[in-house]
Biopython code that builds the backbone (N, CA, C, O; Angstrom):
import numpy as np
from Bio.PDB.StructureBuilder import StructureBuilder

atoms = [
    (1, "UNK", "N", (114.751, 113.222, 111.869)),
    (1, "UNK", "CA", (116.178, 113.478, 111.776)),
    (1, "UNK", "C", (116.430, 114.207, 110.452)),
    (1, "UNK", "O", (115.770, 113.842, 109.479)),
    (2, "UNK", "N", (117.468, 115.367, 110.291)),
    (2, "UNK", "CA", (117.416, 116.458, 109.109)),
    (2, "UNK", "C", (118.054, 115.373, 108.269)),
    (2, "UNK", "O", (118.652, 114.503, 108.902)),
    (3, "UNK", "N", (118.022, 115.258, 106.699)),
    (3, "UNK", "CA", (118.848, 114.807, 105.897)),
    (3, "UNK", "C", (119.922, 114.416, 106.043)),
    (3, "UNK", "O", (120.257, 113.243, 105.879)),
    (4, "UNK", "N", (120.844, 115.569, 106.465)),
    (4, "UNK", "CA", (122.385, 115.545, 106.254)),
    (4, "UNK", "C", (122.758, 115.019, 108.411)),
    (4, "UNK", "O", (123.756, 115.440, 108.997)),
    (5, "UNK", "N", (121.924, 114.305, 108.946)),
    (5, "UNK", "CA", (122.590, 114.213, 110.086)),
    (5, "UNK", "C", (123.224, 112.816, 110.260)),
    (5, "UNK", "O", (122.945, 111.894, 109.494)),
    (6, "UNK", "N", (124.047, 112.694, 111.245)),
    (6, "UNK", "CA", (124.737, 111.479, 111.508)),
    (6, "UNK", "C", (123.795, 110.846, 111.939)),
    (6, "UNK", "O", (123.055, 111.351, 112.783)),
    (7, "UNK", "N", (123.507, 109.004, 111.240)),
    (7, "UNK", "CA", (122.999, 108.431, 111.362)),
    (7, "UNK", "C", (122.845, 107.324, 112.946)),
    (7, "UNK", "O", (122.078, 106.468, 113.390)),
    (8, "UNK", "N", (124.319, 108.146, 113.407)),
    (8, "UNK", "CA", (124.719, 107.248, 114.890)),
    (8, "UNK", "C", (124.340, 108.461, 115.831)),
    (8, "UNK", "O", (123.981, 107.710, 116.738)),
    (9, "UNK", "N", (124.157, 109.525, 116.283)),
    (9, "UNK", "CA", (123.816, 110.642, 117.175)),
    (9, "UNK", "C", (123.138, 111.779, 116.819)),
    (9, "UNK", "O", (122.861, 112.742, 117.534)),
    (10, "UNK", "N", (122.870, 111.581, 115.558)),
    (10, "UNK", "CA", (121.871, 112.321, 115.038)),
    (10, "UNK", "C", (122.454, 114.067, 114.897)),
    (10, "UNK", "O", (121.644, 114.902, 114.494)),
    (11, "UNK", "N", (123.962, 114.522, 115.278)),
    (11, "UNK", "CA", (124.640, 115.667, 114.489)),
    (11, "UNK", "C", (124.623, 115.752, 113.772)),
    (11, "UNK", "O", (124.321, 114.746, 113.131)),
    (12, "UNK", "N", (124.968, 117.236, 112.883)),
    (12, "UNK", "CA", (125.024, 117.495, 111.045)),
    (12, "UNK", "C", (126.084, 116.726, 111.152)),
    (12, "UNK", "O", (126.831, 116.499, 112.104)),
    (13, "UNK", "N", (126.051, 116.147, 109.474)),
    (13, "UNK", "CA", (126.996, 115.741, 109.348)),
    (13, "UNK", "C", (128.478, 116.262, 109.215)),
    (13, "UNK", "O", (128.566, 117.187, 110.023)),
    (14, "UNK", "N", (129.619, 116.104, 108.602)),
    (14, "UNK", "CA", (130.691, 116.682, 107.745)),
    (14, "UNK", "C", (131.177, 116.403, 106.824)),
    (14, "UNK", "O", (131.259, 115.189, 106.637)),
    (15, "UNK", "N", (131.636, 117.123, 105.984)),
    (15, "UNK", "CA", (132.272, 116.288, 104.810)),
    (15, "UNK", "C", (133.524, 115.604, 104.624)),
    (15, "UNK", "O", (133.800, 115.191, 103.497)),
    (16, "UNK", "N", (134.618, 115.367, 105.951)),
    (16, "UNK", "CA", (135.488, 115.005, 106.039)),
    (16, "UNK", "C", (134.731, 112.983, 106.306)),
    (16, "UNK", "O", (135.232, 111.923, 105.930)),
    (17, "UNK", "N", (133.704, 113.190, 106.914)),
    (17, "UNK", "CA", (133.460, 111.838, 107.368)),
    (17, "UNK", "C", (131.741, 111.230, 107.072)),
    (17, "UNK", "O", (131.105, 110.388, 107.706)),
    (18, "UNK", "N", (131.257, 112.232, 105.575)),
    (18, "UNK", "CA", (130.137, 111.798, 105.380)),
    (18, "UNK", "C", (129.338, 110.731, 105.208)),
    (18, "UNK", "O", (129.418, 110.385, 104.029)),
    (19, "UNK", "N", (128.795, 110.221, 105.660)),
    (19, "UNK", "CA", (127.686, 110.577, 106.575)),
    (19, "UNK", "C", (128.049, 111.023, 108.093)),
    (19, "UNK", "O", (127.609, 112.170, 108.169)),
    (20, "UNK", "N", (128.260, 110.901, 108.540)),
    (20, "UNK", "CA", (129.060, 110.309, 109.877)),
    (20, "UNK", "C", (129.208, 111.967, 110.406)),
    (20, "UNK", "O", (129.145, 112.795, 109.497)),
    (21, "UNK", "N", (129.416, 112.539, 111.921)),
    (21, "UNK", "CA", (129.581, 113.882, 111.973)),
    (21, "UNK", "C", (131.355, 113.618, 112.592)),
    (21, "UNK", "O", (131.920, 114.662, 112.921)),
    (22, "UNK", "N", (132.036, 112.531, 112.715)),
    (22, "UNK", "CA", (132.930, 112.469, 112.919)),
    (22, "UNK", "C", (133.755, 111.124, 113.223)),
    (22, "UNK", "O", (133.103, 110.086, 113.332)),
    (23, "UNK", "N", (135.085, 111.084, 113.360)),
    (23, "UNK", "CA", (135.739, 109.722, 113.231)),
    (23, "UNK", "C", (135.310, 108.768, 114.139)),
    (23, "UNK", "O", (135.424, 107.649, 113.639)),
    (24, "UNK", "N", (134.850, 108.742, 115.299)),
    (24, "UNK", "CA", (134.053, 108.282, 116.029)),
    (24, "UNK", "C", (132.845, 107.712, 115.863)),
    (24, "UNK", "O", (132.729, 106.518, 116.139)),
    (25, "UNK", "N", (132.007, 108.269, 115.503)),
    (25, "UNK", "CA", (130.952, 107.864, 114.627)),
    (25, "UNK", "C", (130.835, 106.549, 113.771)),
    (25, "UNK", "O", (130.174, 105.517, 113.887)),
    (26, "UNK", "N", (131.880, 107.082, 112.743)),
    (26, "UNK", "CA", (132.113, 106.511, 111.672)),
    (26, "UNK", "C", (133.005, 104.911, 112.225)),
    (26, "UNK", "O", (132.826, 103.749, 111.861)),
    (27, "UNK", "N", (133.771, 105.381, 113.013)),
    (27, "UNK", "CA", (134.185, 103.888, 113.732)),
    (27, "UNK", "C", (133.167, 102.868, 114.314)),
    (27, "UNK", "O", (133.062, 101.660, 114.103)),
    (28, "UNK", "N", (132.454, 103.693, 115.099)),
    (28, "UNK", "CA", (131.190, 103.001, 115.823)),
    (28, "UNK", "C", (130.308, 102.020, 115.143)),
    (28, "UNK", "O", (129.952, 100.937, 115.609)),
    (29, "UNK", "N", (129.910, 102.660, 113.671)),
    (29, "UNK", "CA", (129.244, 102.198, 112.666)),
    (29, "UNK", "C", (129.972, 100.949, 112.213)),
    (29, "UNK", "O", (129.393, 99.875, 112.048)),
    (30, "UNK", "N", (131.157, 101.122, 112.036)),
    (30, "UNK", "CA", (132.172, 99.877, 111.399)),
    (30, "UNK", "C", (132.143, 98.640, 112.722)),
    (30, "UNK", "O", (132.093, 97.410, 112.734)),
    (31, "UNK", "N", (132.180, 99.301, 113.368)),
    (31, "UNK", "CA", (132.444, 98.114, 114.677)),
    (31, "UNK", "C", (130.852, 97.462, 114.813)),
    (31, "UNK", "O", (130.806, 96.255, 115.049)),
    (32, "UNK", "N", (129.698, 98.115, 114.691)),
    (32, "UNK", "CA", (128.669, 97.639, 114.655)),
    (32, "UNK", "C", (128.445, 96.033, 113.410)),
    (32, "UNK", "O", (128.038, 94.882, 113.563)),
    (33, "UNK", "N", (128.939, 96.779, 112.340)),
    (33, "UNK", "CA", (128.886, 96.017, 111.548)),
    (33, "UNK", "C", (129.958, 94.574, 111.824)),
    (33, "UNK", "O", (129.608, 93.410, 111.630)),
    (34, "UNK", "N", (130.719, 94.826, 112.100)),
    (34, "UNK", "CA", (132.030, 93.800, 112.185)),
    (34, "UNK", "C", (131.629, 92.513, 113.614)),
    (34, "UNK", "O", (131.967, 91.331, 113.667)),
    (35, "UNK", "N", (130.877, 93.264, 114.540)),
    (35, "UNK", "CA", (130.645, 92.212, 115.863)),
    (35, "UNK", "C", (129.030, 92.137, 115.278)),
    (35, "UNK", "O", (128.236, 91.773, 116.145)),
    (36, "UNK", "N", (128.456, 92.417, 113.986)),
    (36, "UNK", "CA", (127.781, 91.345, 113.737)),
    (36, "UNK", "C", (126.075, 92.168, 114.298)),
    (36, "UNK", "O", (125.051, 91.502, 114.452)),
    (37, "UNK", "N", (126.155, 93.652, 114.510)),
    (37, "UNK", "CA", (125.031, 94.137, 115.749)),
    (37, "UNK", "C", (124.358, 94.690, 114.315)),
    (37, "UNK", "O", (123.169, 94.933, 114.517)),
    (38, "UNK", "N", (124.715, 94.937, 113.056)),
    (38, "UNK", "CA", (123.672, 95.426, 111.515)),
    (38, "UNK", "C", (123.610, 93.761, 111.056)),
    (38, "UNK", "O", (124.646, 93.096, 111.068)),
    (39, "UNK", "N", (122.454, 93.236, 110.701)),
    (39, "UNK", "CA", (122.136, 92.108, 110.072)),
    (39, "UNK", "C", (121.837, 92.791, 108.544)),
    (39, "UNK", "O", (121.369, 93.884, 108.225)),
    (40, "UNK", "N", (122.262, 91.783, 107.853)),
    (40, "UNK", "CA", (121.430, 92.097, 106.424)),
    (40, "UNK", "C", (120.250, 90.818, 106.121)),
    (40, "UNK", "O", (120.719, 89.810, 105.592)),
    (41, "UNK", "N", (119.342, 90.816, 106.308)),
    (41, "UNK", "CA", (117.684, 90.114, 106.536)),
    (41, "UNK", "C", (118.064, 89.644, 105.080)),
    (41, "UNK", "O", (118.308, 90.204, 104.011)),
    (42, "UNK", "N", (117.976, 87.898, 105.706)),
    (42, "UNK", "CA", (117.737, 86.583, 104.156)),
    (42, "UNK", "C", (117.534, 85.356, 104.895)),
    (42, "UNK", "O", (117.495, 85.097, 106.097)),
    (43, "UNK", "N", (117.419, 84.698, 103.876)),
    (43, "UNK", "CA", (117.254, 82.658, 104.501)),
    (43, "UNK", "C", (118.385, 82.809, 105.056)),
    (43, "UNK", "O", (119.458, 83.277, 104.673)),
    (44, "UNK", "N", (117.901, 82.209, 106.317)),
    (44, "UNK", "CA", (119.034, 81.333, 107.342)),
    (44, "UNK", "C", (119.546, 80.183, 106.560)),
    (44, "UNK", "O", (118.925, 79.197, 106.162)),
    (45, "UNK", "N", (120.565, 80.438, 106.440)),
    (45, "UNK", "CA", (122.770, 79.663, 105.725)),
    (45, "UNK", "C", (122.062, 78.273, 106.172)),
    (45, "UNK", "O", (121.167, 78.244, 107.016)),
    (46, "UNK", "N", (122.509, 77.252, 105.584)),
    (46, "UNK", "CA", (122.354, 76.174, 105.635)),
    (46, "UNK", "C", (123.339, 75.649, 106.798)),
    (46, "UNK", "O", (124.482, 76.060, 106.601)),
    (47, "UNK", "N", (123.206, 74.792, 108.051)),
    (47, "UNK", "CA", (124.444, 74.268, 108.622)),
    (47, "UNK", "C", (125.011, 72.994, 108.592)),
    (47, "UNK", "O", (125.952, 72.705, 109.331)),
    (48, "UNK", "N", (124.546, 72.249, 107.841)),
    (48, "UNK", "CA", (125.299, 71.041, 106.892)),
    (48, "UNK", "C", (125.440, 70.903, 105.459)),
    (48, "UNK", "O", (125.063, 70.104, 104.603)),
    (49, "UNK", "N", (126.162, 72.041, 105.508)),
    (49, "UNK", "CA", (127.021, 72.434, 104.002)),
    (49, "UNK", "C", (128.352, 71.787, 104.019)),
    (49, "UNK", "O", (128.934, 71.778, 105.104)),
    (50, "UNK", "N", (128.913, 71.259, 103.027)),
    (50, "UNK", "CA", (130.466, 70.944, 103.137)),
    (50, "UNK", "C", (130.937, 71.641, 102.270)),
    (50, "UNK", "O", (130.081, 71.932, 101.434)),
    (51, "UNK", "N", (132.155, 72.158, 102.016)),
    (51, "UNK", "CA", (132.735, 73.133, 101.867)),
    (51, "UNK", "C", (134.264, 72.382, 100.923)),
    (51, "UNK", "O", (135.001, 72.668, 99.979)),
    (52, "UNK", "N", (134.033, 71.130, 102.092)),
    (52, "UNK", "CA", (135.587, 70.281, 101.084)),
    (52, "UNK", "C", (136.758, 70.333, 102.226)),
    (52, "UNK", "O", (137.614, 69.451, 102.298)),
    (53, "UNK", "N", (136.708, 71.551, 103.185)),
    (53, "UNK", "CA", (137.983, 71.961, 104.062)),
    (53, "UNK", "C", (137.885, 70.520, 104.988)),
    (53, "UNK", "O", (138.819, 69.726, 105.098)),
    (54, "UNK", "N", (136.731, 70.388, 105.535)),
    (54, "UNK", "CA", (136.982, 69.243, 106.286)),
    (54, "UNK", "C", (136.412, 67.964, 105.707)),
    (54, "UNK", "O", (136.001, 66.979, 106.321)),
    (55, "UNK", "N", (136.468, 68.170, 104.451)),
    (55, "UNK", "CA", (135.933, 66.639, 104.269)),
    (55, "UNK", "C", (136.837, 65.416, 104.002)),
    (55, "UNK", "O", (137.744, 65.356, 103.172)),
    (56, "UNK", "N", (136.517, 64.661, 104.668)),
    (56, "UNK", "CA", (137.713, 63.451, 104.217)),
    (56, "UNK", "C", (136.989, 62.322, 103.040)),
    (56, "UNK", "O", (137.029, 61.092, 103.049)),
    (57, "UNK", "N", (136.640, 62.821, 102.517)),
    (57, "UNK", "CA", (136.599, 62.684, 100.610)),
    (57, "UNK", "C", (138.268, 62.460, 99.884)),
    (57, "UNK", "O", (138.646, 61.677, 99.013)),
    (58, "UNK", "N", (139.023, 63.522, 100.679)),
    (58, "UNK", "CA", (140.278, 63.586, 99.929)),
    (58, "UNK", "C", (140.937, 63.745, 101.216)),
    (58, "UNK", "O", (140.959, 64.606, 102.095)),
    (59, "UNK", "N", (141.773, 61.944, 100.892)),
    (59, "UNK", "CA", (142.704, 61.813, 102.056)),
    (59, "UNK", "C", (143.992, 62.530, 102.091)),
    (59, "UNK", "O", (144.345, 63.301, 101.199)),
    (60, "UNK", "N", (144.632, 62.280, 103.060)),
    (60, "UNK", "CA", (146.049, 63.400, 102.828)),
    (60, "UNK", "C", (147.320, 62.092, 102.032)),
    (60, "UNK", "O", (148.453, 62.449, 101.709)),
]
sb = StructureBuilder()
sb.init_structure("model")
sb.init_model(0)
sb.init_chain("A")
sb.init_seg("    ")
for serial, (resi, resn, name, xyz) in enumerate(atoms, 1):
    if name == "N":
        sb.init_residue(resn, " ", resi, " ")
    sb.init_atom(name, np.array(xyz, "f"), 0.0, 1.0, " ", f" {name:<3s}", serial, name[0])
structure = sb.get_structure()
């Protein structure tokens, strides 16, 4: 793939939406990220963490 191409369809890019060759693109990428489909690779989150929100430590 050349340098300057969109990383989602592989077009030159533009400079209105760089990297990206257009608003589409560039949406696609965001939505990828947002439903979670780009991971960023680390230790798996602990799932008995408390946080305090639900702890009844502190009554109402």
């Amino acid at each position: 793939m050349p340098r300057d191409a969109c990383p989602i369809c592989g077009k030159p890019g533009t400079a209105d939406f760089k990297p990206f060759c257009s608003r589409g693109c560039k949406d696609r990428d965001l939505l990828q990220w947002l439903g979670e489909g780009y991971r960023v690779p680390g230790e798996p989150a602990e799932t008995n963490v408390h946080s305090g929100l639900d702890s009844h430590e502190f009554p109402d």
